[in-house]
C-alpha positions as CSV (number, residue, x, y, z in Angstrom):
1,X,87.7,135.0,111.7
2,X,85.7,132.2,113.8
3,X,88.1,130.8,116.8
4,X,90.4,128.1,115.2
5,X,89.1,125.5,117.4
6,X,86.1,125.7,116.4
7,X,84.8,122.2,115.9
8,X,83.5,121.2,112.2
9,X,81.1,123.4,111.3
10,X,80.0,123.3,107.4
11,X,77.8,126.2,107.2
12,X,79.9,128.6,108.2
13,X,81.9,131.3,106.0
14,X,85.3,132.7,106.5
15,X,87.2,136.0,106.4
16,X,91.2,135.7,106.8
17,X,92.9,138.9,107.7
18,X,91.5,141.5,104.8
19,X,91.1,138.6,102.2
20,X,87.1,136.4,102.2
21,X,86.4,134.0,100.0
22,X,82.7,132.5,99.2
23,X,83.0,128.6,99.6
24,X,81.3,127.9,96.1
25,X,79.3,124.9,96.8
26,X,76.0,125.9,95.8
27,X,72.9,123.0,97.0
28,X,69.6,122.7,95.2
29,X,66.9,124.5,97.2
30,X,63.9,122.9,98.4
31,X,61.1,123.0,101.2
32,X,62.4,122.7,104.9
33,X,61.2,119.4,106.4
34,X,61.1,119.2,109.9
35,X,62.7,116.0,111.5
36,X,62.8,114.7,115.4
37,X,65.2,112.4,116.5
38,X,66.7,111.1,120.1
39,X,69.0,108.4,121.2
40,X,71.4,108.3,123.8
41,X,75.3,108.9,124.3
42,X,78.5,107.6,126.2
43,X,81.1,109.4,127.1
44,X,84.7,108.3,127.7
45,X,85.0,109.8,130.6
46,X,82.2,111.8,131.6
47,X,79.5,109.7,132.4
48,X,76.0,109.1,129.8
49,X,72.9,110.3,129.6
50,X,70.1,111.4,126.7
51,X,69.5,113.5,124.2
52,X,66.6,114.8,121.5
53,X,66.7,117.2,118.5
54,X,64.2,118.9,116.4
55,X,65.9,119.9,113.0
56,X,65.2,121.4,110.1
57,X,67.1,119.6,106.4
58,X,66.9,122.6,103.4
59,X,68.4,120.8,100.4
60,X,71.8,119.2,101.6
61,X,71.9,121.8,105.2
62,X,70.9,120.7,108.8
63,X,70.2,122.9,111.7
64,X,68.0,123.4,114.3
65,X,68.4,122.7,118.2
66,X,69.6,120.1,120.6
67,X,69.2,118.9,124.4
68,X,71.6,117.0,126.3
69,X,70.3,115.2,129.3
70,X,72.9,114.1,132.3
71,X,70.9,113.1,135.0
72,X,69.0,116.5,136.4
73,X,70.4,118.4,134.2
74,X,70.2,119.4,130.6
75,X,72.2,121.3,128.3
76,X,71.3,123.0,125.2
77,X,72.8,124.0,122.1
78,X,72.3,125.4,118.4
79,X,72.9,122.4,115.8
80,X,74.8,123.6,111.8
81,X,75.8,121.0,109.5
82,X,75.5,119.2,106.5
83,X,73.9,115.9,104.8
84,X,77.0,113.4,103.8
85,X,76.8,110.6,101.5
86,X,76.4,108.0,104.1
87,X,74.9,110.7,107.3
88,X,75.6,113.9,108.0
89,X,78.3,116.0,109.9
90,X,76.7,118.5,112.9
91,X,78.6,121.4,114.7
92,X,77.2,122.3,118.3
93,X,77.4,125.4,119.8
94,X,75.7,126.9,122.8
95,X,72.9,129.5,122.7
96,X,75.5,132.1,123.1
97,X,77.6,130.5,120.0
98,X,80.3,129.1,122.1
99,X,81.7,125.7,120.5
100,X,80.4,122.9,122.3
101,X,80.8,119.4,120.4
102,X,80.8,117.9,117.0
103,X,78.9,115.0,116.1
104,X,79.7,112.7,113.0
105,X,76.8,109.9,112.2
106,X,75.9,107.2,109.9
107,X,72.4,106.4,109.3
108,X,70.6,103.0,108.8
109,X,67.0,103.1,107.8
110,X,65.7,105.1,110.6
111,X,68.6,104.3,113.3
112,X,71.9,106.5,113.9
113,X,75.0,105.9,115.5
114,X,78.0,107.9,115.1
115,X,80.7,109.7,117.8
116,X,81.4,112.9,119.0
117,X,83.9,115.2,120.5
118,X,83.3,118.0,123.1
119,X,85.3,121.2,122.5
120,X,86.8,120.2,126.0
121,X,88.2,117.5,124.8
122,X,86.2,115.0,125.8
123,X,85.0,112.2,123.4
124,X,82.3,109.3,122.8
125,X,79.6,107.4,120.7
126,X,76.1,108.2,120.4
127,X,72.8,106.6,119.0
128,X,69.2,107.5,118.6
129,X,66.4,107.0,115.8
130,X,64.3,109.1,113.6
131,X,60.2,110.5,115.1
132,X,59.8,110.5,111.4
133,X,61.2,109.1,108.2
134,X,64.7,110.2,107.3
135,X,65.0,112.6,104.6
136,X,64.7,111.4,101.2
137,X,68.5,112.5,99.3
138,X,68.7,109.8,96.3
139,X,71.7,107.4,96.6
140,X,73.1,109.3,99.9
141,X,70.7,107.3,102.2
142,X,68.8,104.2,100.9
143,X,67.3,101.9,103.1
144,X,69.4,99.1,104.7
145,X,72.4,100.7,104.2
146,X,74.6,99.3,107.4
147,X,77.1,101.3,109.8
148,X,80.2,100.5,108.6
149,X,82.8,99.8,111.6
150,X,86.4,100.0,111.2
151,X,88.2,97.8,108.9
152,X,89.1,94.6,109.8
153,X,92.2,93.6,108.3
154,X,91.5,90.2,107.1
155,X,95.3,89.2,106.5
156,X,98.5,90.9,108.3
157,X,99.1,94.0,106.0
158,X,102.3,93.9,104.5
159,X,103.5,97.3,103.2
160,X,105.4,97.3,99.4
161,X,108.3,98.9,98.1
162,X,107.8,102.2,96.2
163,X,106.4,101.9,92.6
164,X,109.7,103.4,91.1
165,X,111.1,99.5,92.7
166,X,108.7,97.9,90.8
167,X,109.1,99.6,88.0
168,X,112.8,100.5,88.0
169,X,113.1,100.6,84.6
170,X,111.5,101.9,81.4
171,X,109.2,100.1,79.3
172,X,108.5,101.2,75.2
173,X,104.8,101.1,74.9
174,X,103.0,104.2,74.6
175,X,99.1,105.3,74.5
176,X,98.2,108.2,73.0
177,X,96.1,109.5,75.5
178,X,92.1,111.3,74.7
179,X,91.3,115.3,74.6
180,X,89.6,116.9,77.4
181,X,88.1,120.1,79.5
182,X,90.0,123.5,80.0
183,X,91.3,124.6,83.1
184,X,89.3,127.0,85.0
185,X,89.9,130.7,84.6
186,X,91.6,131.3,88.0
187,X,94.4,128.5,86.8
188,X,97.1,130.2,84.7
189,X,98.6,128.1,81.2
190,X,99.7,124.3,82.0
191,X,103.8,124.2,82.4
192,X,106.0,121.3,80.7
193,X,108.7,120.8,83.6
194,X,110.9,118.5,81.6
195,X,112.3,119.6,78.9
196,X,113.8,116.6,77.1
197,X,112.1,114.6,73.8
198,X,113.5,111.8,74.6
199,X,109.4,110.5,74.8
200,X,110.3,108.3,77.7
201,X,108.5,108.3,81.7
202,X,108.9,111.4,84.1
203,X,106.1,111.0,86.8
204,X,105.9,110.8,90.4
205,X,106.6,114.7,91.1
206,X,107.4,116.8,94.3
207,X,107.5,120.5,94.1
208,X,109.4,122.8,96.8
209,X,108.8,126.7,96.6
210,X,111.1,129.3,98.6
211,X,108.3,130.6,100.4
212,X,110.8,132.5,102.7
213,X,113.3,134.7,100.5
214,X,111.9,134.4,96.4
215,X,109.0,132.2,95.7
216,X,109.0,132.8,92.3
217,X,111.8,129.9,92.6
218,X,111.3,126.6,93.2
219,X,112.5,122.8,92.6
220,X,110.5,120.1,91.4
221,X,111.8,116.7,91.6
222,X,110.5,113.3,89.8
223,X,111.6,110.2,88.2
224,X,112.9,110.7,85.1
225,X,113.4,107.6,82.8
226,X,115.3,109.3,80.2
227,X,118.8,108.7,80.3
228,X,120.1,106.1,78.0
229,X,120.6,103.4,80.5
230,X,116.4,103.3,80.5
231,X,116.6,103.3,84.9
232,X,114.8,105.8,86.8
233,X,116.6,108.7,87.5
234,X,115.9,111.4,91.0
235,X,116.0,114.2,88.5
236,X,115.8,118.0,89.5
237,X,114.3,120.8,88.1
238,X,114.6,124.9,88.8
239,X,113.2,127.6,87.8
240,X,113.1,131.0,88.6
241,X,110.4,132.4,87.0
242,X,107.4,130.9,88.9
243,X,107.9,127.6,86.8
244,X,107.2,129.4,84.0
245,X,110.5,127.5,82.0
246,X,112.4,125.2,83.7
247,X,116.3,126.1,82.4
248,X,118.2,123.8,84.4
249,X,117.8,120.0,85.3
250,X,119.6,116.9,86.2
251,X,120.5,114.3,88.2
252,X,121.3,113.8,91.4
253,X,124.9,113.2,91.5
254,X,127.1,111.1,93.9
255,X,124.3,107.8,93.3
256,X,126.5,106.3,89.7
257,X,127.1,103.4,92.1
258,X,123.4,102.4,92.3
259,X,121.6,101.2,89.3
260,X,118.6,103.3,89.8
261,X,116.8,105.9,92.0
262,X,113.4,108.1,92.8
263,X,110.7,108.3,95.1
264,X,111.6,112.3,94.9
265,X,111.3,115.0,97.8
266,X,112.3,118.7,97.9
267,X,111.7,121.7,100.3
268,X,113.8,124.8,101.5
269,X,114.8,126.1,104.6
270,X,114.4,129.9,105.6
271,X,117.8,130.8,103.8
272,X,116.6,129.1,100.5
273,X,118.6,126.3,100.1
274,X,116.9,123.5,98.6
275,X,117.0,119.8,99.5
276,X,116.1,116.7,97.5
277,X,115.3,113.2,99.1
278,X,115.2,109.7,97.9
279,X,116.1,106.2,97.5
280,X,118.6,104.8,95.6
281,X,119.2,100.9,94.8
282,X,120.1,98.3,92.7
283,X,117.1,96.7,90.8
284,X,116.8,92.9,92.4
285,X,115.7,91.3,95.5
286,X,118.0,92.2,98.8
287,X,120.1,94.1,96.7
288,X,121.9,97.2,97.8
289,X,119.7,100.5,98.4
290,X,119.9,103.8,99.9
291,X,118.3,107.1,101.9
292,X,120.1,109.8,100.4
293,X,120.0,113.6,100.5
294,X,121.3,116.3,98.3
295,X,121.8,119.7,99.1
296,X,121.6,122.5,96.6
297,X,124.0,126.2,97.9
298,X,122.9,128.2,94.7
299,X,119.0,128.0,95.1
300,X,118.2,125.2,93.5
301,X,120.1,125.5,90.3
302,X,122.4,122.5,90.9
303,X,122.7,120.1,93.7
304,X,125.9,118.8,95.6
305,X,126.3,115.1,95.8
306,X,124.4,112.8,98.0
307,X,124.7,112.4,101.3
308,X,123.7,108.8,102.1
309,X,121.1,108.6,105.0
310,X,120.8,104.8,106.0
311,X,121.8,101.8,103.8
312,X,120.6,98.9,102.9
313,X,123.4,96.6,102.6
314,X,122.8,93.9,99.6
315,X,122.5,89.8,101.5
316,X,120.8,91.5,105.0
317,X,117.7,91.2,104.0
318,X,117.1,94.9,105.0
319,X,115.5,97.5,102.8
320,X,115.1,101.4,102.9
321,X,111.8,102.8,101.3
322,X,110.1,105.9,100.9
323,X,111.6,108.8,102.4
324,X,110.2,112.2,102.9
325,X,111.7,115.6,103.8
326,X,110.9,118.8,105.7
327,X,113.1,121.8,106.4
328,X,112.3,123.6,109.2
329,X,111.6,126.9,108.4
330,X,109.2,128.4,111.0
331,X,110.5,131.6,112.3
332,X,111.6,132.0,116.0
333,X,111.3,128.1,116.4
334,X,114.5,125.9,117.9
335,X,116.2,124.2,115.2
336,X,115.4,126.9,112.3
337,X,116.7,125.4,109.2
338,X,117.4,121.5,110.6
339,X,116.4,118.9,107.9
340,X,114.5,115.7,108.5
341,X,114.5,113.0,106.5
342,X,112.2,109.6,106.9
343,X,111.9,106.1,105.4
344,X,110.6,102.9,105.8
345,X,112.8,100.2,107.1
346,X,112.2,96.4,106.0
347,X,113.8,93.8,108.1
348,X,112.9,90.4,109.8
349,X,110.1,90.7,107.3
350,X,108.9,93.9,109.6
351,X,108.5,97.5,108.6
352,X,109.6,100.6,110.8
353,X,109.6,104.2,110.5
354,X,113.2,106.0,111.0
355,X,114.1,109.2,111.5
356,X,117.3,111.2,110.5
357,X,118.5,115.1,111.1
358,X,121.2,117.7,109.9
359,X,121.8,120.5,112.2
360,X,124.7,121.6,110.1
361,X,122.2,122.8,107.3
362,X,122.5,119.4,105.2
363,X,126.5,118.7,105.0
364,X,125.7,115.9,107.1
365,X,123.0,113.5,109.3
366,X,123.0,112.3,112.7
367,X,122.4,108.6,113.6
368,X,118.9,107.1,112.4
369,X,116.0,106.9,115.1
370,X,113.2,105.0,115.5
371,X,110.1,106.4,115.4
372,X,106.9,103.9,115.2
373,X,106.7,101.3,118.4
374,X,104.5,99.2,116.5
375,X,104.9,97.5,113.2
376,X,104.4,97.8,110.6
377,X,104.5,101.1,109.6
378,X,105.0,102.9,106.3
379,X,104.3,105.9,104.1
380,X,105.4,108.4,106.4
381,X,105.3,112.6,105.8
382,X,106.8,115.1,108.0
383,X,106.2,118.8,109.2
384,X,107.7,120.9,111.1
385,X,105.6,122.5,114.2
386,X,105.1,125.7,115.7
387,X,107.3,124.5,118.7
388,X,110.1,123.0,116.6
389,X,109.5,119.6,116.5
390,X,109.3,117.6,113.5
391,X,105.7,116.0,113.0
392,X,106.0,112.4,111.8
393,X,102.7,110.7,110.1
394,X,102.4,107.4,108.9
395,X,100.0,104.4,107.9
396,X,99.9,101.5,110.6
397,X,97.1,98.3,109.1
398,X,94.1,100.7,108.9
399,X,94.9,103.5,110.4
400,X,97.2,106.7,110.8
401,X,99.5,107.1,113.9
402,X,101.5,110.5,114.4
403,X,104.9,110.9,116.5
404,X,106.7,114.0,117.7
405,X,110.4,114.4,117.5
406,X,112.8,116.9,118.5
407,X,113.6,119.4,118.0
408,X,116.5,118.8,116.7
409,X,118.1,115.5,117.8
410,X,115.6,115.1,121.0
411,X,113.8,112.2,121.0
412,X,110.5,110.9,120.0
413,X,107.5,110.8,121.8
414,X,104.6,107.7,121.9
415,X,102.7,107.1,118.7
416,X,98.8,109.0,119.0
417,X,96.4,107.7,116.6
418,X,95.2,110.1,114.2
419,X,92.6,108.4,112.3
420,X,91.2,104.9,111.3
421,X,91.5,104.5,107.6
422,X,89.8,102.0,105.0
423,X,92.7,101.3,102.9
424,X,92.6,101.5,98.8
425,X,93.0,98.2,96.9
426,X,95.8,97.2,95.3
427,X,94.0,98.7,92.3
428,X,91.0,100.6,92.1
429,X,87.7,99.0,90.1
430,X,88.0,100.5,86.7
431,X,92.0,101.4,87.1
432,X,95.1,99.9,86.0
433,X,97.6,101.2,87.9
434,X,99.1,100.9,91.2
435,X,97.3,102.3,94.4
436,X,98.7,103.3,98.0
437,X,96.8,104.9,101.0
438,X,99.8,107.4,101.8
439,X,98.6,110.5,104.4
440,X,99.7,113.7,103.3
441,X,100.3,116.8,105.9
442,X,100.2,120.0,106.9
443,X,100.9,122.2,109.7
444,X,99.0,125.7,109.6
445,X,101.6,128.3,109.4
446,X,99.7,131.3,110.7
447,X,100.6,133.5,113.5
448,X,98.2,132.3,116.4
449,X,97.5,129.1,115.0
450,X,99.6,127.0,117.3
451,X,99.5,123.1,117.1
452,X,96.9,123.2,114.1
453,X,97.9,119.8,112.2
454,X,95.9,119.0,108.7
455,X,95.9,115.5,107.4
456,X,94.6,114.0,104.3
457,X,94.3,110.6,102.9
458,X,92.7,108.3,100.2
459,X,89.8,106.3,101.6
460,X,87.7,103.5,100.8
461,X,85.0,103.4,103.4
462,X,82.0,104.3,101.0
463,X,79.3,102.0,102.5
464,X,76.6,101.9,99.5
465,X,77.2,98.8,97.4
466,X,77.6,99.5,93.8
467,X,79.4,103.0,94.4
468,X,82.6,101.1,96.3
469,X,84.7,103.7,95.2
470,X,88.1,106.5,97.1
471,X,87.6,109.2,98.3
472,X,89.7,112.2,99.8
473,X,89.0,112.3,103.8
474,X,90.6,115.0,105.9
475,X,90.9,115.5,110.0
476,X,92.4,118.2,112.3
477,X,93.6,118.7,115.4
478,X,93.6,121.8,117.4
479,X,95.8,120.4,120.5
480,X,98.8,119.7,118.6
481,X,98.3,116.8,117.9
482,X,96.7,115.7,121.2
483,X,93.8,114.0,119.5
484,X,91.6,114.1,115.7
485,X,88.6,115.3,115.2
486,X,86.4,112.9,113.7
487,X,87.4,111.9,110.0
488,X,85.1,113.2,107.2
489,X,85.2,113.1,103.2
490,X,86.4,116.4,101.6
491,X,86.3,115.1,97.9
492,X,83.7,112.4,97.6
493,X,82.0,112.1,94.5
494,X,81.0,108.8,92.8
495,X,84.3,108.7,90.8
496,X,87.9,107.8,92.1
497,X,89.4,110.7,94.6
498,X,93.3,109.6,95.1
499,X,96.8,110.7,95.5
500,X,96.3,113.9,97.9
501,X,98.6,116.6,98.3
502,X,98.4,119.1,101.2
503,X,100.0,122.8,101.6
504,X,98.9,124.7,104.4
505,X,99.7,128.9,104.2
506,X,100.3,131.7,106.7
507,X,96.9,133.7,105.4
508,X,95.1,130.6,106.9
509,X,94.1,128.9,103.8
510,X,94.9,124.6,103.7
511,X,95.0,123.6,99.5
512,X,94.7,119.9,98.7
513,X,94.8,118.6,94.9
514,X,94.3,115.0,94.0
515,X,93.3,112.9,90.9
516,X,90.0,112.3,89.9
517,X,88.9,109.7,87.6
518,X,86.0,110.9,84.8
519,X,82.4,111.1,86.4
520,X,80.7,110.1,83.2
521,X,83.1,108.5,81.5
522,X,85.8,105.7,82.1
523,X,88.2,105.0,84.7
524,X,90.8,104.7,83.5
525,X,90.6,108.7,82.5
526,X,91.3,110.9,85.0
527,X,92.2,114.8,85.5
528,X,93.7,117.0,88.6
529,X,92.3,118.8,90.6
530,X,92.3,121.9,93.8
531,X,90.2,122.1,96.7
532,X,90.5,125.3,99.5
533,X,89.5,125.9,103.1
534,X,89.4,129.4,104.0
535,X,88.5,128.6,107.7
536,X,90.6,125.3,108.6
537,X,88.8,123.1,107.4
538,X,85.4,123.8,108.3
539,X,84.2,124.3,104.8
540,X,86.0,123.6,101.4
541,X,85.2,124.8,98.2
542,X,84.0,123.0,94.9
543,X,86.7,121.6,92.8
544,X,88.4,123.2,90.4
545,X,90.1,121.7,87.2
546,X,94.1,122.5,87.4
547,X,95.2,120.4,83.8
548,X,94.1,122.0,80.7
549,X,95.7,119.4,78.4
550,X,92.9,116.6,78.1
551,X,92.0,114.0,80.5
552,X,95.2,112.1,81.7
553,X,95.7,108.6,80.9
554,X,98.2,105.6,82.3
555,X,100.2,105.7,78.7
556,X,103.5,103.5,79.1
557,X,104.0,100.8,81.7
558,X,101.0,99.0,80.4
559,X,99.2,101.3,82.6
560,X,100.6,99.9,85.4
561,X,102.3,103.0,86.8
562,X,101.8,106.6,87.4
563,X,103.9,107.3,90.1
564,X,102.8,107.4,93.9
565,X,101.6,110.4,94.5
566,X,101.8,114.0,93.2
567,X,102.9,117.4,95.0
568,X,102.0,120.9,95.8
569,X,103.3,124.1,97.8
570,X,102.2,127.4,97.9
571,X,103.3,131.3,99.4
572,X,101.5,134.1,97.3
573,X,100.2,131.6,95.1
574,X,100.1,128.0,95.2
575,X,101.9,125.8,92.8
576,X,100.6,121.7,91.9
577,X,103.1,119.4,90.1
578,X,101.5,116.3,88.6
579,X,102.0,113.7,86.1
580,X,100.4,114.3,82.7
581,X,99.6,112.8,79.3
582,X,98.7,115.1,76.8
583,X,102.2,114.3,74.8
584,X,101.1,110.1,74.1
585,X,104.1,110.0,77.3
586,X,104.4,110.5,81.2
587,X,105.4,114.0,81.8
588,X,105.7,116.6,85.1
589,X,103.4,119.8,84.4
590,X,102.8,122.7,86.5
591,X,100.7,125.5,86.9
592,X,100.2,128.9,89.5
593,X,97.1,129.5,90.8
594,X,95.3,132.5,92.6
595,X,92.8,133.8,93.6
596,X,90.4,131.9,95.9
């Protein structure tokens, strides 16, 4: 396999250890057109200079060669990439195929601008024009289409409580939802998780497999609106047969004091014992609410009563949002089987990220840390590094910071930015239903992948007018967490890309499902679906259909609600959790997928 650190290169294939997989993205042929281009760039701490190209565009592929011109002295390099809807992504190397930079653009008429980063780490912005007329790709590039700069937030961002807040309780109107496609071969029969017919709202699932000891067993966790009361519920599920059936469920116990509760999320440590997140409250403004864990000592089965995180004490005016969970269980790392927990923290009509750990395998957690030094801060996700520290991603106005804690109960570092975002709207043209701009991450697994972070994201930075519409965007880093590569759209059509899920494994793929609205049809239709990278990231493949009920729909809520965000993990194979229509209600599904 092709050095990790390889910068983005989308032409290149991968092998992983005796497994290769084809990316299956097949482009339109047509004649090669020659194209000349120059400009200049700035570095950020190596000086400027020159540079000029003569490439070669076959269908939707760039490559060609490249000189670099500091003063007296010029360097060349071999050019690979790829047309994107609004420029193209280029991967340098030197004539003896050593990495040398990557180079993201975005083209206007005949001018280009973009930035770059050298495989030494350094980083910077370049520009230049076209000898010739830019390729003609349809929509991708019209004329007059401007660079678009990073968002400016246009009023102070103000981060929301979790959809299961707003919609605490169940409502009674139902939509039948429409048929739809079949899943694709590699995708094994669609899954009901819960088993009730009670016809009321499960959605907003989380799936934990024990990738260490069995992972035909796993826990999903959701909101579950059917108990008689009509609140949400943080229900489990277990099953030991590859979620196959799903025998035992229920909820959370030790919470009867709070009204309702949700936001669910599970993982296992290395000895398999599951853990289950979330918030508990009482529905109301400045009510009481809750961070709670739960901690499960026969696989997932049943779970012990909550531990409660952080409060929220009712007449503070302090709330506690949106936790997530990671169990570290990365062997030969310090603090093998501590559990993290994060959360948002309203006060003072701020929003902080917190931080929380058991060393004592989940009977108890340490004092609450703060982890973001700026405000606000919310949506976090957590993973657990190579070195034993706990990973900590969240949104700040538009864009992604990352912190390191640990491990254990060390403390946190500064907050490195990992990407500037272009948050969703409220709700998405076309849409009825709630919409966040949550990261989701990864840490690769692998044996010799060291500080390899994957982050993905809903974006809204499509520049064309008429096509304003979210995409999936994805970055790495290869320095743990050092610094990004330049941000780029993995799942980008001219429908609505949201609610990303990422699950990195130790054979060196990186998985990432998400919702997709209907390409030729309505909006407000929308289906599931898995994207691989065999080779970090470099390339992905086409998508591939997971649900094989019919497209999904918003039924119940008045289409307000579908949770906040859907799950997936993975070992041998790699198992999604999303929220589904096909029975006229909101219900968790599952599948297993193989294969590549």
């Amino acid at each position: 396999m092709r050095d990790r650190g390889f910068i983005y290169s989308v032409a290149v294939l991968a092998a992983t250890g005796a497994v290769v997989c084809l990316i299956g993205s097949v482009f339109a042929a047509s004649a090669k057109r020659p194209i000349q281009a120059a400009g200049t760039w700035q570095s950020d701490s190596k000086g400027s200079g020159t540079w000029q190209a003569q490439l070669t565009l076959k269908g939707t592929r760039v490559a060609g060669e490249i000189t670099f011109f500091d003063g007296n002295t010029a360097q060349d390099g071999l050019v690979e990439g790829v047309l994107t809807r609004d420029g193209f992504d280029l991967a340098i190397s030197t004539a003896t195929g050593q990495p040398f930079a990557s180079f993201a653009a975005l083209v206007n008429g005949p001018e280009l601008s973009g930035v770059f980063a050298r495989a030494s780490g350094d980083r910077g912005r370049w520009s230049g024009s076209w000898f010739s007329a830019p390729p003609e790709v349809g929509p991708s590039w019209p004329a007059g289409v401007g660079v678009v700069p990073v968002p400016a937030m246009t009023e102070e961002w103000k981060p929301k409580l979790s959809g299961v807040r707003q919609f605490a309780r169940r409502s009674s109107d139902e939509t039948a939802p429409a048929g739809g496609s079949v899943a694709a071969v590699s995708v094994e029969t669609n899954h009901l998780v819960n088993s009730d017919s009670s016809g009321e709202v499960q959605n907003e699932p989380e799936i934990g497999v024990d990738r260490v000891n069995l992972p035909d067993r796993m826990v999903v966790g959701a909101n579950d609106y059917s108990m008689a009361d009509g609140f949400s519920h943080a229900f489990h599920y277990f099953s030991v047969d590859r979620g196959v059936t799903w025998p035992y469920s229920g909820a959370i116990p030790g919470l009867a004091a709070y009204q309702a509760s949700g936001d669910p999320v599970v993982d296992y440590d290395a000895a398999g014992r599951p853990f289950f997140a979330g918030v508990a409250y009482d529905d109301g403004d400045d009510l009481d609410d809750v961070i709670f864990v739960a901690r499960s000592l026969n696989n997932g089965a049943s779970f012990q009563s909550a531990y409660l995180v952080a409060l929220g004490p009712a007449g503070t005016g302090v709330d506690v949002d949106k936790p997530w969970l990671v169990a570290n269980k990365v062997a030969g790392t310090p603090g093998l089987n501590n559990v993290y927990v994060s959360w948002t923290r309203f006060a003072a009509g701020m929003a902080s990220i917190r931080l929380a750990v058991s060393t004592n395998n989940g009977a108890s957690f340490g004092s609450q840390r703060v982890v973001s030094d700026v405000a606000p801060g919310h949506g976090s996700t957590l993973a657990v590094g190579r070195d034993g520290k706990v990973n900590v991603v969240w949104r700040h106005n538009a864009q992604l910071l990352l912190d390191q804690c640990g491990p254990g109960s060390g403390a946190c570092g500064t907050d490195r930015p990992v990407a500037d975002i272009f948050p969703l709207p409220e709700v998405l043209p076309g849409t009825s239903w709630r919409m966040d701009t949550f990261p989701s991450l990864a840490i690769d697994p692998a044996v010799g992948a060291n500080g390899v972070i994957y982050v993905v994201w809903p974006d809204y930075r499509n520049p064309i007018a008429g096509f304003e519409n979210a995409d999936i965007y994805f970055t790495r880093s290869i320095d743990n967490g050092a610094s990004f590569l330049p941000p780029r759209p993995i799942a980008n059509t001219y429908a609505h890309e949201f609610f990303p899920a990422i699950s990195a494994d130790a054979n060196g793929f990186v998985r990432v499902i998400y919702y997709r609205t209907l390409t030729d049809g309505p909006a407000s239709h929308f289906n599931v679906f898995e994207i691989f990278s065999a080779d970090g990231g470099d390339t992905w493949s086409a998508p591939t259909q997971l649900n094989d009920g019919g497209d999904i729909q918003a039924v119940q809520f008045g289409g307000g609600f579908i949770g906040d965000y859907i799950g997936i993990d993975t070992r041998d194979y790699r198992h999604p959790a999303w929220m589904d229509s096909r029975r006229g209600q909101q219900d968790i599904y599952t599948t297993t997928v193989s294969g590549c």
